[in-house]
C-alpha positions in Angstrom: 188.9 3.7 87.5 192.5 3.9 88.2 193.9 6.9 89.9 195.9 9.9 88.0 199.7 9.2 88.0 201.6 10.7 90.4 205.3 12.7 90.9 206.9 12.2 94.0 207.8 14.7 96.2 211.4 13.5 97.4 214.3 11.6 96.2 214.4 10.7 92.2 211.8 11.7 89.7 209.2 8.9 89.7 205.5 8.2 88.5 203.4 5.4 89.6 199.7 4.4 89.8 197.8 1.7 91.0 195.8 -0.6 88.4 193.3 -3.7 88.5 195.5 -7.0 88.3 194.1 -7.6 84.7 195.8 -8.0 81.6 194.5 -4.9 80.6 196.2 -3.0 82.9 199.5 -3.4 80.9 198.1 -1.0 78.1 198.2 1.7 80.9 201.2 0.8 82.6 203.1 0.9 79.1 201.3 4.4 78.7 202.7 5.5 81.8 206.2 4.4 80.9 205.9 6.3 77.2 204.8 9.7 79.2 207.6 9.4 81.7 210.1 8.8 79.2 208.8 11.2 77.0 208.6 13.9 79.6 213.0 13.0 80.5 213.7 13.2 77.7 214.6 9.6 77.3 212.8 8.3 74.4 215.1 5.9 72.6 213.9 4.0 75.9 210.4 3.3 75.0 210.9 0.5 72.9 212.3 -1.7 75.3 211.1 -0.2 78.3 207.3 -0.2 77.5 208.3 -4.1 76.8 209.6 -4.5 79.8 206.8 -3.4 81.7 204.3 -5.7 79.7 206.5 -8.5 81.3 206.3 -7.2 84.5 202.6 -6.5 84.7 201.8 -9.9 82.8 203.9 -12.0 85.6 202.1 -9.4 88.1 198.4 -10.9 87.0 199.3 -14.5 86.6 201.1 -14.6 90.0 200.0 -11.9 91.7 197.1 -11.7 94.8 194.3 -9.5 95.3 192.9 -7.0 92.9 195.3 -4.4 92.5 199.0 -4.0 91.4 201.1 -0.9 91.3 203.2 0.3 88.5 206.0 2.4 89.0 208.2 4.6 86.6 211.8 6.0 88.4 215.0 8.0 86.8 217.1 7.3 89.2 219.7 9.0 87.2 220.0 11.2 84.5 220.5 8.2 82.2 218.5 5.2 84.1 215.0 4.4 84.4 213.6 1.9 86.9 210.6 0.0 86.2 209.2 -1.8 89.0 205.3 -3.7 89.6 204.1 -4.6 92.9 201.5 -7.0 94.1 200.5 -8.8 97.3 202.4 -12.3 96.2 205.5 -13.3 97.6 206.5 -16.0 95.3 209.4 -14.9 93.9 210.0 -14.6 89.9 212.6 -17.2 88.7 214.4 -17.0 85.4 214.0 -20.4 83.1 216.2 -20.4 80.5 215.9 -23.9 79.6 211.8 -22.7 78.3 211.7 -24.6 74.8 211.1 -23.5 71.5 206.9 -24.8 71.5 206.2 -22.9 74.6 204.3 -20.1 74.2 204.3 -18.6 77.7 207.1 -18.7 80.0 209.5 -16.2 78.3 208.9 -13.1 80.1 211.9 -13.1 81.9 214.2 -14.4 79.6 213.3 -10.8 77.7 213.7 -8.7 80.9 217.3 -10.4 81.4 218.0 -9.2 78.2 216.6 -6.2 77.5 217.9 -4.4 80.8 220.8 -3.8 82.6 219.7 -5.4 86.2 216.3 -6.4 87.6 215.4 -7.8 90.4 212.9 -8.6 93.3 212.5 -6.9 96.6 210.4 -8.6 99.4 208.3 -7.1 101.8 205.8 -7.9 104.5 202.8 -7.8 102.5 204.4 -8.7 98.7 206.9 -7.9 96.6 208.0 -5.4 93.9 210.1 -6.8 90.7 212.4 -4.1 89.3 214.1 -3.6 86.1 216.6 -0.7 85.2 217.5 0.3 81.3 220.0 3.2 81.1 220.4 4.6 77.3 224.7 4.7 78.1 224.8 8.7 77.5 223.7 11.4 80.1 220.9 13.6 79.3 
């Protein structure tokens, strides 16, 4: 069983939690996303974000390592969210635009690029973590 989500204590308001690397885990991570929004008042969000973070999570368990990913929900201002997945891979995600019309995987990305406002990967020592941010253009 997954842990409970968490707040963080310092810095921006954030919520993450740490799931199997299975396709399931994308029902929970868009769940998370829904609360979070929901609780900033940011809904006209959801939509896209919880989209989003299906992406995320679904590159996460193809090309991820290990058994676990983490999920994570930021505001990192008062009209921003930052969603961001995390696993023990450090292949980095690469955006193919030229993915034809009789593919049926492959598009992930593509949807990210357009559904947000940046994204992006960071690399660590052990992984990564892909990011998106979505901002709704009006302060709450």
């Amino acid at each position: 069983m997954a842990e409970p989500a968490r707040a963080h204590l310092r810095g921006c308001p954030a919520y993450s939690q740490t799931l199997p690397r299975t396709p399931r885990s994308a029902e929970v991570a868009r769940r998370l996303v829904r609360t979070a929004l929901t609780l900033w008042s940011l809904e006209p969000l959801a939509e896209d974000a919880t989209l989003v973070m299906t992406e995320l999570v679904s590159n996460a368990v193809d090309h991820g390592r290990l058994s676990s990913i983490r999920v994570s929900v930021a505001r990192p201002s008062s009209d921003t969210v930052r969603l961001a997945v995390s696993d023990r891979s450090k292949a980095v995600p690469v955006l193919n635009p030229a993915v034809g019309d009789e593919q049926t995987r492959g598009r992930g990305l593509l949807l990210v690029d357009a559904l947000t406002e940046c994204w992006g990967t960071e690399l660590y020592s052990w992984g990564k973590q892909v990011w998106a941010e979505l901002g709704d253009g009006e302060a709450v």
